[in-house]
Every structure is written in structure tokens, then in C-alpha cells.
N, C-alpha and C positions, 0 to 999 in steps of 0.2 A: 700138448699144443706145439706146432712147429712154429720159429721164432727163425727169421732170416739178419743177422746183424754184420755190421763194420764191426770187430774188435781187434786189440791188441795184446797179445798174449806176456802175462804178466809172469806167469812160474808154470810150471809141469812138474810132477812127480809122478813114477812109474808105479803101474798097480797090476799088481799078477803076474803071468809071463808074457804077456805081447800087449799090455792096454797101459793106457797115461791115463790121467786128470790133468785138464791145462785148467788155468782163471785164465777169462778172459777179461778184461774193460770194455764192456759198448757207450756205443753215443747213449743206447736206445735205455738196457737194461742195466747201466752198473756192473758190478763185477759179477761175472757168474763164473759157476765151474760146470767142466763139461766131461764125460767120460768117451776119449778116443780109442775103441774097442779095436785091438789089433795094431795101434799107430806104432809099436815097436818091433812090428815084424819088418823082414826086410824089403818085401813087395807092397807092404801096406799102403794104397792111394790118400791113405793120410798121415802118413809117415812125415812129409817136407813139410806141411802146413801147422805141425804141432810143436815146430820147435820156437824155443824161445826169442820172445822179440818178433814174432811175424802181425806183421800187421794186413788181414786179410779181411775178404768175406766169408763167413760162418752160419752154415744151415744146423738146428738141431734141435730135438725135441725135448722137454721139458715137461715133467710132468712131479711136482714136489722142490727137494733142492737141488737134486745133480739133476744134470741135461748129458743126452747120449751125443756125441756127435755123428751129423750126416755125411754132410761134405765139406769141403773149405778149397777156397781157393784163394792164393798168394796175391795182394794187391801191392806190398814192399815187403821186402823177405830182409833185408837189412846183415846183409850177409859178414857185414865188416864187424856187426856189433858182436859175433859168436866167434871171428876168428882172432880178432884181437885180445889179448889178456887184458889191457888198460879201458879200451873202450867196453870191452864187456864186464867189465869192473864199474864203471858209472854207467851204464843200462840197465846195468840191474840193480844198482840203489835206485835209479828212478821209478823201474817198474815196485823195490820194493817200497819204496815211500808211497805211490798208490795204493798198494795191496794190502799196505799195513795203517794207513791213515782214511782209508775210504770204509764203509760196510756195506754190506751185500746188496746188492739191488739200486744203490745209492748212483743214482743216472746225474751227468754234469758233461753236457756239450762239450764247455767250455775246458771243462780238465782231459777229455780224451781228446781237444785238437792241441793243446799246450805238451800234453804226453807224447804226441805223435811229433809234434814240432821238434821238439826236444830230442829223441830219438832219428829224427830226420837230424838234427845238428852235428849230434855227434857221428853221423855216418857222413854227413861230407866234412867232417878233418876241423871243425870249429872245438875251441877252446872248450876242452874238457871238464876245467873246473869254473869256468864263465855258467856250461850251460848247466852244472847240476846244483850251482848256489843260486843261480834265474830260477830253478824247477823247483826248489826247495821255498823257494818265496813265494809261489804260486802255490804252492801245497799248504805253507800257513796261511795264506792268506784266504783261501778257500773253506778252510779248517777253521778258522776264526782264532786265530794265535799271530795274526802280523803284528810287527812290533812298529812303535811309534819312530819316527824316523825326521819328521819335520823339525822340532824343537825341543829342547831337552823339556823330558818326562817327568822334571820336577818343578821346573820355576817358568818351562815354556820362552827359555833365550833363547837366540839364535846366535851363534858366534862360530869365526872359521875355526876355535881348535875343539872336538866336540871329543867325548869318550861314547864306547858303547857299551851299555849292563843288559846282560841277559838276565837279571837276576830282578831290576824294575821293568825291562821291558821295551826298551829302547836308549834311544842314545841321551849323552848327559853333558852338561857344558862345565867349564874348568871347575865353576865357582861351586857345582853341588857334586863334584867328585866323590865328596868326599860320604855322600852316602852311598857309595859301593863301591871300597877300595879295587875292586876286582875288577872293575871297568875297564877296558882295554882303548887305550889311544889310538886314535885313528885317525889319518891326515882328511883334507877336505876333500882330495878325489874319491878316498874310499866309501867316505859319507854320501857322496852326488853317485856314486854307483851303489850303494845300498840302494838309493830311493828310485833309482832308475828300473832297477832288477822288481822291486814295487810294482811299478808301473807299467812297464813294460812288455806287450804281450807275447811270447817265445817265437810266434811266427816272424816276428820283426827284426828277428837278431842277425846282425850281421856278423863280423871278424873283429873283435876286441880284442887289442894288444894294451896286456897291463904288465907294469913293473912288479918286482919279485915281492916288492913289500906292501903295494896295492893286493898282491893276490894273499899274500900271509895274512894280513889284517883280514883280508874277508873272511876266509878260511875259518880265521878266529873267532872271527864274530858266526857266523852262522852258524857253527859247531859249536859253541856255546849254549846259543840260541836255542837249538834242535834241543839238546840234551836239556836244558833246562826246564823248557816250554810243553817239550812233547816227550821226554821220556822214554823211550825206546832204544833195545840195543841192536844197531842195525849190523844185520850178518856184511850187507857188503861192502859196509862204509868201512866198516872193520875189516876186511878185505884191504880195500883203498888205501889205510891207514899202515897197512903191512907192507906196500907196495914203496909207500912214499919213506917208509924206512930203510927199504931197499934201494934205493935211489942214493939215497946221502951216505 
């Protein structure tokens, strides 16, 4: 069957001497993979449209679990996210927190415009670690692992100095600290942008400027969170984590 979709190209790996496999994301179908026969030759008319990050239109036939691909043509080609090392450092955690949190065929509107948002963000120059802990909230939250965020997760108080436990599940107020020493303190702006990132849908995002220990707390907490909740050893975040060492 020929299958005409929007998707956004999640990974490629080369197969043989001149063909790829890309995963795509559709609106339509979920993640499928597709077999780009010839895309690594140098004249191949599918060569631009297979590389990482393209968010195009995709013709290709399907007949079991791989698809061949037909044609593709470029609708953002997101050129900044492959030339940059940092930028392309958090597109491709985001692509892989798709690939690796979604299963196959598993179709959601709503995560391939949040994906595509998110990827639109970081290509015009928006806070890099704003939009991949927004993407990251959107992915538990879809997943069914968002963490409680309103009122501490044990007694349900509400007070300005809150901790957060990835280990119950959300945040926790002074007085029941003390069941998870490992809760991490966190002032009240960081708490009012946990619950924003919530709520908030990535097409929305403007230019946030946060202070160095607004962004460490979050940092904290989400990477906690992730590791805790979901398990997973992510090749790029670990990338990211090698970077931000190199920094200091």
C-alpha cells in the first residue's frame, strides 16, 4: 500500500553500499521505518531528504514492517540543528526520547506538533536547555509518568519552600522532607516553571531568561526524574553531559 505522510526524521542508519533506514514520526502512522534505496549515493534524488532532523512530506510503500521509500520532499530541512555540535546535541535527545518512549505505529497529533515545535525552537536560537526539559515533560506526560507538581505528594501542603523527590514522585514541603532525604530544594520560581513546562504547549514558547541556579535546579530535577521514572540510558543526553563537562 502507498502511504503519502508529514513526518519527521528521527535516526538513519546506513545499510549496504548506497541505502539507509530512516524512522520516521507521522501525524498519521507513528513511527515507522522506511528503506531509502540508493539515499547514500552522491546523485541520489533522496540523498537531502534522508538526513537527520528533516521534517518533510514522505511517499512510500509499505507492505509488512519496513516501507521502501518513494519520494520526499523538504517542507524544514533545519539546517542549523546538523551544523551545530550543541544544537544537534539536544535534537537528537529529543528525537531520541521519541524513538525510545513511543512504539511503533503509536500515532499522537499532539506529540509530532510538540516535536516539530520543539525542533522549530531550537533552530531560531531559543534556550536550549528551556526547550529539551518543556520536551521532556511533554513526553512524561504523554507516557503517563508526569509527576505531581501542585502540592506535596505526601500530606498535600502547599508552601513557598517545596523540595522535589523523584523517588515519590513529585515535590514535597519542608515538613515531610524527611521522607526522601534526597529531595532536592528548590526555590519557588523553579517550582512555578516545573508546573508551567506542565502545562504549557511548546508552540507557546517564547524567550525565557532564567538565572544559573533556576536552570541547575531544574536540570536536577528532571534528570532525576527521567532516570528514576523511565529508566533509560540515553546515548545523547550522555553526549550533552560530556559537553557540559567541557564547559567548566
Amino acid at each position: 500500500m502507498i502511504h503519502r505522510v508529514e513526518g519527521i526524521i528521527l535516526r538513519g542508519i546506513d545499510y549496504g553500499e548506497g541505502n539507509k533506514i530512516i524512522t520516521l514520526y507521522t501525524k498519521e502512522m507513528g513511527k515507522v521505518s522506511v528503506m531509502a534505496r540508493g539515499a547514500k549515493k552522491v546523485k541520489s534524488r533522496l540523498g537531502a531528504v534522508t538526513q537527520l532532523f528533516i521534517y518533510g512530506d514522505f511517499v512510500f510503500y509499505k507492505q509488512g514492517e519496513m516501507g521502501t521509500l518513494n519520494h520526499g520532499e523538504i517542507i524544514n530541512s533545519y539546517r542549523k540543528l546538523r551544523e551545530d555540535l550543541y544544537l544537534s546535541a539536544y535534537a537528537s535527545y529529543m528525537t531520541e526520547l521519541v524513538d525510545r518512549m513511543t512504539s511503533a505505529e503509536d500515532a499522537s497529533g499532539y506529540l509530532f506538533e510538540q516535536l516539530k515545535a520543539g525542533l522549530q525552537a531550537l533552530d531560531e536560537g531559543k534556550e536550549m536547555v528551556v526547550v529539551s526539559h518543556l520536551f521532556e515533560m511533554k513526553m512524561l506526560m504523554l507516557t503517563g509518568y508526569s509527576p505531581e507538581l501542585d502540592a506535596c505528594v505526601s500530606c498535600g501542603e502547599v508552601a513557598p519552600n517545596m523540595f522535589f523527590s523523584a523517588t515519590l514522585g513529585g515535590v514535597l514541603c519542608a515538613r515531610c522532607r524527611n521522607k526522601d532525604t534526597r529531595a532536592i530544594p528548590i526555590t519557588e520560581g523553579t517550582w512555578k516553571l516545573l508546573r508551567l513546562f506542565r502545562d504549557m504547549d511548546m508552540r507557546r514558547l517564547g524567550n525565557i531568561g532564567l538565572k544559573e541556579q533556576t536552570i541547575a535546579q531544574l536540570k536536577a530535577c528532571m534528570r532525576a526524574y527521567m532516570d528514576t521514572h523511565v529508566g533509560i540510558q540515553w546515548k545523547a543526553r550522555s553526549f550533552i553531559e560530556q559537553l557540559e563537562k567541557y564547559e567548566l
